[in-house]
PyMOL Python script that loads the backbone (N, CA, C, O; Angstrom):
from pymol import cmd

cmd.read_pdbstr("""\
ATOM      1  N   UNK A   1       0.833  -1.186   0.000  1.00  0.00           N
ATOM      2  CA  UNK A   1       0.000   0.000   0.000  1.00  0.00           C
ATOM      3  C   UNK A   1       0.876   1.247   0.000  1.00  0.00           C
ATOM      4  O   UNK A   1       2.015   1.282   0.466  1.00  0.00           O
ATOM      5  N   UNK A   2       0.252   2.240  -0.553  1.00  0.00           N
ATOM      6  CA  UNK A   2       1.162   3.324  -0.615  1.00  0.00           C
ATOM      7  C   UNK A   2       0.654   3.992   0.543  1.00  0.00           C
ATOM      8  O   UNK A   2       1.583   4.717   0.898  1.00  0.00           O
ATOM      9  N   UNK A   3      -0.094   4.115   1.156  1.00  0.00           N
ATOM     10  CA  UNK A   3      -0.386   4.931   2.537  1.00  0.00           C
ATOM     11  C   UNK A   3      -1.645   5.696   2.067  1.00  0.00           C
ATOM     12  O   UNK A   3      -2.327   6.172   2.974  1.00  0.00           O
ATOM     13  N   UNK A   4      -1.966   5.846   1.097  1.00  0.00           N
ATOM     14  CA  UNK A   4      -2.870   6.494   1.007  1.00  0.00           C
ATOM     15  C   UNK A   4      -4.290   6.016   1.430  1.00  0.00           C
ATOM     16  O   UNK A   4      -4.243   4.786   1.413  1.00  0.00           O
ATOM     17  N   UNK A   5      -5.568   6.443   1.812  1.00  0.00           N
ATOM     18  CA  UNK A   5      -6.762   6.099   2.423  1.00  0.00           C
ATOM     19  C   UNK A   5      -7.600   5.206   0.696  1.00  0.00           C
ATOM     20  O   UNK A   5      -7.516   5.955  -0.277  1.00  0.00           O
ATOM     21  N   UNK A   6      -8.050   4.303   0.502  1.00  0.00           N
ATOM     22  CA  UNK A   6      -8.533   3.802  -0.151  1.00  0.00           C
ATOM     23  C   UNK A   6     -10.335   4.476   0.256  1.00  0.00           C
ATOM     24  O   UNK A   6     -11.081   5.233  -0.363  1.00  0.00           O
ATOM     25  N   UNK A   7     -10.421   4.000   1.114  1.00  0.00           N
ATOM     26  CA  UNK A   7     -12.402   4.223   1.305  1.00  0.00           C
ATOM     27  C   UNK A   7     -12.070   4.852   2.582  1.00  0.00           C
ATOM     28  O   UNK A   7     -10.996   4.967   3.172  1.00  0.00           O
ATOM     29  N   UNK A   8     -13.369   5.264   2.888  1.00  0.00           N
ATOM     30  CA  UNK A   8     -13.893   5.873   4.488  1.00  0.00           C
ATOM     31  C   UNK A   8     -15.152   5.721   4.618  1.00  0.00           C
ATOM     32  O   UNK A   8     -15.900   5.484   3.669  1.00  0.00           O
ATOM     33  N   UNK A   9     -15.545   5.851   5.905  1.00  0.00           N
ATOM     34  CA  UNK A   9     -17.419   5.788   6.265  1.00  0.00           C
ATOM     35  C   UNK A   9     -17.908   6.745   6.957  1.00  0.00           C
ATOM     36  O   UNK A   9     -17.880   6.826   8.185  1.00  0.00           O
ATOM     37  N   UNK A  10     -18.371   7.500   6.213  1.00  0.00           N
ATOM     38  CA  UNK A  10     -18.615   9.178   6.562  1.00  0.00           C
ATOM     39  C   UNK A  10     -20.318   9.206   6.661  1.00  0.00           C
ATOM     40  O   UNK A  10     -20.914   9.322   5.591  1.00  0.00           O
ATOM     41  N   UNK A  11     -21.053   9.112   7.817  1.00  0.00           N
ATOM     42  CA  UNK A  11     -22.275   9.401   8.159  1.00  0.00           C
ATOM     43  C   UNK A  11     -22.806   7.707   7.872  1.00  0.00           C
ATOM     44  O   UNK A  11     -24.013   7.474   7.940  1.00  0.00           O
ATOM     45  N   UNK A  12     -22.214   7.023   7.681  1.00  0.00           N
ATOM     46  CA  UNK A  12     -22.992   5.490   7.594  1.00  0.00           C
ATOM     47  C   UNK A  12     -22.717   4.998   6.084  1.00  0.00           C
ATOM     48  O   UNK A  12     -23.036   3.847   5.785  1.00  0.00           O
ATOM     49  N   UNK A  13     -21.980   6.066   4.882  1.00  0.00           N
ATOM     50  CA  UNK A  13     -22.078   5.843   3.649  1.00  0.00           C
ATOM     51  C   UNK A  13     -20.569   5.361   3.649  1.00  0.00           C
ATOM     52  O   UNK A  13     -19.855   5.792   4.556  1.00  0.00           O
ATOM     53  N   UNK A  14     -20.073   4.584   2.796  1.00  0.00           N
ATOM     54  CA  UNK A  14     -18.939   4.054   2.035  1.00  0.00           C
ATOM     55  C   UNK A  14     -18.588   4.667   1.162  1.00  0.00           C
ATOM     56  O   UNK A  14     -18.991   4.395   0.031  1.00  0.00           O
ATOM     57  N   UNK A  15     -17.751   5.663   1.383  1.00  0.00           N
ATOM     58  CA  UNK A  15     -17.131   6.996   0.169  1.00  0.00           C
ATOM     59  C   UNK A  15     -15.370   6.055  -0.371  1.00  0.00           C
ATOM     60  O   UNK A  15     -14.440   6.050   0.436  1.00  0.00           O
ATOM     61  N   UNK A  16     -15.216   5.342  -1.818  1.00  0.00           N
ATOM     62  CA  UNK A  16     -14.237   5.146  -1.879  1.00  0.00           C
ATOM     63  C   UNK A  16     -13.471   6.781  -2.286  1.00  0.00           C
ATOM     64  O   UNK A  16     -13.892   7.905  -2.010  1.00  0.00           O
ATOM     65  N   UNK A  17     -12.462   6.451  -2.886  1.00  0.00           N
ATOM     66  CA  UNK A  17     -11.425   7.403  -2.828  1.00  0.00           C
ATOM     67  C   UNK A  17     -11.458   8.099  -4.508  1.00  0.00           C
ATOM     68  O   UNK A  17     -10.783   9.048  -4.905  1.00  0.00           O
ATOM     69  N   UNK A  18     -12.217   7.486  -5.102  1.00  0.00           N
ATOM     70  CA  UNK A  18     -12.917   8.003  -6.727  1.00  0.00           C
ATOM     71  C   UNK A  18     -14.068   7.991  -6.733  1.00  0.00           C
ATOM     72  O   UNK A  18     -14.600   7.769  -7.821  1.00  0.00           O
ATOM     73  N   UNK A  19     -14.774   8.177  -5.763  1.00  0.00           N
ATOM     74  CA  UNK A  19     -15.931   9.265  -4.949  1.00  0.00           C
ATOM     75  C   UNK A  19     -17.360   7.974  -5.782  1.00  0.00           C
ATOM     76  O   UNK A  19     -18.434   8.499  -6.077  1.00  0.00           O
ATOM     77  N   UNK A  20     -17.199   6.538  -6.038  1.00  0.00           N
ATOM     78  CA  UNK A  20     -17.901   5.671  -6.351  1.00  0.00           C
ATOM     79  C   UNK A  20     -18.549   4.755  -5.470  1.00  0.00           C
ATOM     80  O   UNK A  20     -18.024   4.107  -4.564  1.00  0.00           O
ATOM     81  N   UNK A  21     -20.039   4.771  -5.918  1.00  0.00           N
ATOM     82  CA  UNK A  21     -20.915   4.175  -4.502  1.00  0.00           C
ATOM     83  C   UNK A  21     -20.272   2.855  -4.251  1.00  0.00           C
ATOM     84  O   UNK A  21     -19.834   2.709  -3.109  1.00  0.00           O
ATOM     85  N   UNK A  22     -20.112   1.773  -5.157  1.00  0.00           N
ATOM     86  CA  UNK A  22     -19.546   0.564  -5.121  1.00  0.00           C
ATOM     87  C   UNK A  22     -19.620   0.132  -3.815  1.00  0.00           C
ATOM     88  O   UNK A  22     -20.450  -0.658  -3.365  1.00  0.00           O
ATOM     89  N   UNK A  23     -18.929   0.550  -3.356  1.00  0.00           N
ATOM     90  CA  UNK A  23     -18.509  -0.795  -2.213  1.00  0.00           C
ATOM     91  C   UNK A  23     -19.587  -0.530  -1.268  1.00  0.00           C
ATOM     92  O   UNK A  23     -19.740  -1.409  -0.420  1.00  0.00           O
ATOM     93  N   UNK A  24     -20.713   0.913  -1.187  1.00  0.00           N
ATOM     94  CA  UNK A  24     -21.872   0.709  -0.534  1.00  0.00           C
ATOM     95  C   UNK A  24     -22.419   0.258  -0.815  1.00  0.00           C
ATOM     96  O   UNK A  24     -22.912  -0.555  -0.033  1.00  0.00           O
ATOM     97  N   UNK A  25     -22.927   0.304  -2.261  1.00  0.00           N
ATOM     98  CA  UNK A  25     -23.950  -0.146  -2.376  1.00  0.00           C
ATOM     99  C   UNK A  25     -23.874  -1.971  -2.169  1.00  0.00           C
ATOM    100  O   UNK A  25     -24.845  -2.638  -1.813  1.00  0.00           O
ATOM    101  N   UNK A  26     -22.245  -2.644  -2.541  1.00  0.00           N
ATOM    102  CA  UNK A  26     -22.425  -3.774  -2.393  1.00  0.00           C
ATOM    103  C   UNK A  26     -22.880  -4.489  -0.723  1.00  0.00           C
ATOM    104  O   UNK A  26     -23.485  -5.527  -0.458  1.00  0.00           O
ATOM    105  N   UNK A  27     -22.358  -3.546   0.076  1.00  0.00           N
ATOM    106  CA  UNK A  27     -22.168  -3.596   1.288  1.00  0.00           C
ATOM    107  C   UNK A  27     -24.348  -3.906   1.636  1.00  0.00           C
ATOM    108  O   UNK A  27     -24.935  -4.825   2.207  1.00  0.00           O
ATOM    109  N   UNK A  28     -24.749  -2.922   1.106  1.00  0.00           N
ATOM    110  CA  UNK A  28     -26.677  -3.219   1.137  1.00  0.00           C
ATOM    111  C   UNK A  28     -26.775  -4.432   0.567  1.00  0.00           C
ATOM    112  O   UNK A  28     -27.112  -5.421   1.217  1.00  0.00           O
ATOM    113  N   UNK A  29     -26.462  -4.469  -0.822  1.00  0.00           N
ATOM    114  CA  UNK A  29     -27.238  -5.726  -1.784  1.00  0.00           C
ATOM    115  C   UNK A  29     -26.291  -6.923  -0.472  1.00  0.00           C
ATOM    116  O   UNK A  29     -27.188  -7.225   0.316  1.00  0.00           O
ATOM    117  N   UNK A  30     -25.451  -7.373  -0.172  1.00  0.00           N
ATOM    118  CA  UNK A  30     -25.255  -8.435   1.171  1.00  0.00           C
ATOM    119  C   UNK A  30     -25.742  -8.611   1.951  1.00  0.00           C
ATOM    120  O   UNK A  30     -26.045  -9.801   2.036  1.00  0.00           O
ATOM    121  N   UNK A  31     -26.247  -7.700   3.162  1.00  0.00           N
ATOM    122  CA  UNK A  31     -27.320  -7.501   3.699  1.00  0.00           C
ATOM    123  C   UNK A  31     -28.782  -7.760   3.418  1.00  0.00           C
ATOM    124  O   UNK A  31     -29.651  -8.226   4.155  1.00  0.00           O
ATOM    125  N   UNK A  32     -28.841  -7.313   2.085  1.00  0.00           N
ATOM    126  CA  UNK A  32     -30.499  -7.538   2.126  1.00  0.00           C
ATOM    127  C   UNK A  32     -30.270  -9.206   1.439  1.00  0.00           C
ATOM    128  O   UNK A  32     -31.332  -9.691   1.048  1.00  0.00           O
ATOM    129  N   UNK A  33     -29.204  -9.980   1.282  1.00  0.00           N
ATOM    130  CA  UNK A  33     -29.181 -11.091   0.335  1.00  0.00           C
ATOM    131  C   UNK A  33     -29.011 -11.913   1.540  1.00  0.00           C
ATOM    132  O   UNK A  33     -29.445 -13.052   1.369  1.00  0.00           O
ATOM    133  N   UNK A  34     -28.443 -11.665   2.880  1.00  0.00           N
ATOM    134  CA  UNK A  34     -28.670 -12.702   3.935  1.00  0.00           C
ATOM    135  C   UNK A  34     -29.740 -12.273   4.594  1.00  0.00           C
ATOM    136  O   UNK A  34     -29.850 -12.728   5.733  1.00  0.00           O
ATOM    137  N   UNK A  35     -30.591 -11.514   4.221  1.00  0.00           N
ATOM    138  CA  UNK A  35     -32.121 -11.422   5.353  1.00  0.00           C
ATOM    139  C   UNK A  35     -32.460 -12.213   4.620  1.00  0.00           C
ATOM    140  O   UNK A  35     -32.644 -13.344   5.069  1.00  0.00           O
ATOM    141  N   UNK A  36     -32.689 -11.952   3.168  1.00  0.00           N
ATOM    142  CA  UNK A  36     -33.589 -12.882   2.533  1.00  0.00           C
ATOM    143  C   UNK A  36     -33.360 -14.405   2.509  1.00  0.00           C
ATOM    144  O   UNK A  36     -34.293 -15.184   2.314  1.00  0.00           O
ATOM    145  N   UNK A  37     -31.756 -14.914   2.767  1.00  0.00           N
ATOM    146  CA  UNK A  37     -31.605 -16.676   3.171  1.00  0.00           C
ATOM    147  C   UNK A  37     -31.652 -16.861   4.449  1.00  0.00           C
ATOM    148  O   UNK A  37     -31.455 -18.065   4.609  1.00  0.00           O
ATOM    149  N   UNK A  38     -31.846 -16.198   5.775  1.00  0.00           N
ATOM    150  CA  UNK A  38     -32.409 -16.154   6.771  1.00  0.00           C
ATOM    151  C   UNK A  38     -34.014 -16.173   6.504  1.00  0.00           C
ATOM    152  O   UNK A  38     -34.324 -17.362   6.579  1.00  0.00           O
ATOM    153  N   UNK A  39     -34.768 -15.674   6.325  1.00  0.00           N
ATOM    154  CA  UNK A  39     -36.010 -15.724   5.965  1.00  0.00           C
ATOM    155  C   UNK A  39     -36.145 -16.832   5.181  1.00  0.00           C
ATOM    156  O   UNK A  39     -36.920 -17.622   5.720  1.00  0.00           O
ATOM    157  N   UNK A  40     -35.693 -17.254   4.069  1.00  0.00           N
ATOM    158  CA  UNK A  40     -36.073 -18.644   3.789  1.00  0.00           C
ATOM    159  C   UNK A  40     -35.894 -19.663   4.236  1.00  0.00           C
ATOM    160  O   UNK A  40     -36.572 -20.633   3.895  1.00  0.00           O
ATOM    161  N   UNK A  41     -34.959 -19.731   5.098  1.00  0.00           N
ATOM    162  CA  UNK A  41     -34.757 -20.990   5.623  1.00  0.00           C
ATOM    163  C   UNK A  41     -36.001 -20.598   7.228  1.00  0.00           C
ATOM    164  O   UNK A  41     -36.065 -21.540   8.018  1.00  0.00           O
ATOM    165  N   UNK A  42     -36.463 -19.916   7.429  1.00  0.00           N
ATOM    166  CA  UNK A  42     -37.237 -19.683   8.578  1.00  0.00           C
ATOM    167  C   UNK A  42     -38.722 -20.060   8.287  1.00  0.00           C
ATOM    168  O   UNK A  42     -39.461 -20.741   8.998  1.00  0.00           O
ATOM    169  N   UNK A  43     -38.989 -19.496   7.138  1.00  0.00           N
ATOM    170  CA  UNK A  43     -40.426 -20.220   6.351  1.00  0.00           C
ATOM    171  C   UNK A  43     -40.169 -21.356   5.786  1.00  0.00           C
ATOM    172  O   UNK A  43     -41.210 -21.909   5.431  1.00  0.00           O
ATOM    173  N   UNK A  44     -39.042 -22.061   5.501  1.00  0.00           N
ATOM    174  CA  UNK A  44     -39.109 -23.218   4.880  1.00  0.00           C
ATOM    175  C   UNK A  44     -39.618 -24.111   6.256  1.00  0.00           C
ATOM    176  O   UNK A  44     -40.236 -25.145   6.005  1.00  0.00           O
ATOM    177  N   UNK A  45     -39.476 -23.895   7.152  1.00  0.00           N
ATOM    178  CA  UNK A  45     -39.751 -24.714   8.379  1.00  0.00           C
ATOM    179  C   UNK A  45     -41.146 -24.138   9.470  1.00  0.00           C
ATOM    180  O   UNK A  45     -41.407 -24.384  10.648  1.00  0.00           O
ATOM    181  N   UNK A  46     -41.518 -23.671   8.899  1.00  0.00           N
ATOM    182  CA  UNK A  46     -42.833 -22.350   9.751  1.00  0.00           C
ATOM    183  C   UNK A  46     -44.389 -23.589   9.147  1.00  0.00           C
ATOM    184  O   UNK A  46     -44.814 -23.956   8.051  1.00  0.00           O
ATOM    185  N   UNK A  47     -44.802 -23.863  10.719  1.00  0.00           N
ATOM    186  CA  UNK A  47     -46.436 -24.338  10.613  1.00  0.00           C
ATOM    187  C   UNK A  47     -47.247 -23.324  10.654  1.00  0.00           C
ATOM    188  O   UNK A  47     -46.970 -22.136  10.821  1.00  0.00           O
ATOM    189  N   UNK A  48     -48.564 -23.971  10.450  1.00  0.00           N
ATOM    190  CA  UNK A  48     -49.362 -22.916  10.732  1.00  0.00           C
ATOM    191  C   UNK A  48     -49.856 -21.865  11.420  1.00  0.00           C
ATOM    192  O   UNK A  48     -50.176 -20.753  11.002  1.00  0.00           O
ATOM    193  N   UNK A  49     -49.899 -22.430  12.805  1.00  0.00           N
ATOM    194  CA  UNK A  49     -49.531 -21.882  14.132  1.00  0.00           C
ATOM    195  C   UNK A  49     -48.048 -20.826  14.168  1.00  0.00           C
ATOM    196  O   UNK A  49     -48.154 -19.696  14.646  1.00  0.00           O
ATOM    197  N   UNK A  50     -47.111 -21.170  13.789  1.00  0.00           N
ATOM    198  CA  UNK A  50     -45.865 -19.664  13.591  1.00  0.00           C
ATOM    199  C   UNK A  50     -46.198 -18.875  12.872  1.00  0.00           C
ATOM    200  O   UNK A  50     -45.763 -17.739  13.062  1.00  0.00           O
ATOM    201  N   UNK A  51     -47.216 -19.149  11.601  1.00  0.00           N
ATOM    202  CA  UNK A  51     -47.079 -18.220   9.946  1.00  0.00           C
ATOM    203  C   UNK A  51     -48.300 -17.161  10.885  1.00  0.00           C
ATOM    204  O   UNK A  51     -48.101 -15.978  11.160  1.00  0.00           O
ATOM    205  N   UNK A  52     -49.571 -17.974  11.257  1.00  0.00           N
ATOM    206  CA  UNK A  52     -50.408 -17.036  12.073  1.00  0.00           C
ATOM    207  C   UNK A  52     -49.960 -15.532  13.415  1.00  0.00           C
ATOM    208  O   UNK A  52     -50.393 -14.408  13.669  1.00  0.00           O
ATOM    209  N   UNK A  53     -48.753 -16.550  13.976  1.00  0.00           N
ATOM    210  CA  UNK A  53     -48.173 -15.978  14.716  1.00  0.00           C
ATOM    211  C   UNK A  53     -47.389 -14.162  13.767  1.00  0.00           C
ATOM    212  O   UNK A  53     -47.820 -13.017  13.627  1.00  0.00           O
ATOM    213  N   UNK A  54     -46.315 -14.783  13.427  1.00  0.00           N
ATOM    214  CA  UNK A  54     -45.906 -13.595  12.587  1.00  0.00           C
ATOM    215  C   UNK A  54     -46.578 -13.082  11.259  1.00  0.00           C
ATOM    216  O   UNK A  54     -45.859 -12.284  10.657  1.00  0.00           O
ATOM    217  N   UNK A  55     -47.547 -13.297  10.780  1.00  0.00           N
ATOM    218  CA  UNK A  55     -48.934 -12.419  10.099  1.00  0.00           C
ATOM    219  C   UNK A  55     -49.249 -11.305  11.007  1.00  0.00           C
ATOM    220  O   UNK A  55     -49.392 -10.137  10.648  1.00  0.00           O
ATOM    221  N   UNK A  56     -49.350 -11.771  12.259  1.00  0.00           N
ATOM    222  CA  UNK A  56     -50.376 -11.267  12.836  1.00  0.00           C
ATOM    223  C   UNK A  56     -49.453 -10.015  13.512  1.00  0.00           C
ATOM    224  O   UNK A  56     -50.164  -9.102  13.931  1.00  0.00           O
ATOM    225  N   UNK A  57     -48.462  -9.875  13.636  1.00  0.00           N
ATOM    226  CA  UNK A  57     -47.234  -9.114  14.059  1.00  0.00           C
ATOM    227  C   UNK A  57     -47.122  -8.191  13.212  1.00  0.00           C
ATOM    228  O   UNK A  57     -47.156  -7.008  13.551  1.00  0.00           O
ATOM    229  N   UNK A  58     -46.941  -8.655  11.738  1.00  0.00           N
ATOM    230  CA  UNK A  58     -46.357  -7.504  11.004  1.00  0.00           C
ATOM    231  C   UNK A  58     -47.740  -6.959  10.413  1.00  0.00           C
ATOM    232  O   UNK A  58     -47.669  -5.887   9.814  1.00  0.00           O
ATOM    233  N   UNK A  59     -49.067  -7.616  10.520  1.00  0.00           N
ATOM    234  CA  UNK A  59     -49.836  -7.246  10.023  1.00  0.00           C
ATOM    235  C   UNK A  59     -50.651  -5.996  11.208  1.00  0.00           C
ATOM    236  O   UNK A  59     -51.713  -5.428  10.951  1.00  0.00           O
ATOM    237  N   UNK A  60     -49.955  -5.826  12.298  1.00  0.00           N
ATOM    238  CA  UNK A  60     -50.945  -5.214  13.494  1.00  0.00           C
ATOM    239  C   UNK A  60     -51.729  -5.528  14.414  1.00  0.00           C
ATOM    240  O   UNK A  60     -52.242  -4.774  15.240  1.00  0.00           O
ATOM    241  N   UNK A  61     -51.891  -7.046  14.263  1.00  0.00           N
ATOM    242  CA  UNK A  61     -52.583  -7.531  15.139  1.00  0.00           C
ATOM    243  C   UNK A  61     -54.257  -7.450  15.276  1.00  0.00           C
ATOM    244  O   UNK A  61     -55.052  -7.797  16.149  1.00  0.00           O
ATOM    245  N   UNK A  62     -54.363  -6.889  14.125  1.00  0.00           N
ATOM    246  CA  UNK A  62     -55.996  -6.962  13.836  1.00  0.00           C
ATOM    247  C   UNK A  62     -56.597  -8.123  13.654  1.00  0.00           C
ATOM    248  O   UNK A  62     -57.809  -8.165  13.441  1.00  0.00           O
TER     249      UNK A  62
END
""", "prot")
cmd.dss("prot")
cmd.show_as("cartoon", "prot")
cmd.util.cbc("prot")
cmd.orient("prot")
């Protein structure tokens, strides 16, 4: 390395050093790509009784 700063994280954003979202935005699309294989493997195994359960959670409870 030459010493110089490659990236920084300035307010929660990933600013590389040629001012390109890249490595934020990859940093989201990972995140939202393990909620979503967390979530499938959570409904792949969910009865009726759990699916009612969390319906009823995100739906308000009406």
């Amino acid at each position: 390395m030459s010493g110089k700063t490659l990236s920084r994280i300035d307010l929660g954003v990933n600013i590389l050093a040629d001012l390109s979202p890249e490595i934020h935005i990859n940093g989201i699309v990972r995140a939202a790509y393990a909620f979503l294989s967390h979530a499938r493997v959570a409904f792949r195994h969910m009865d009726k009784e759990m699916f009612r359960n969390i319906y009823g959670t995100y739906r308000g409870g009406r």
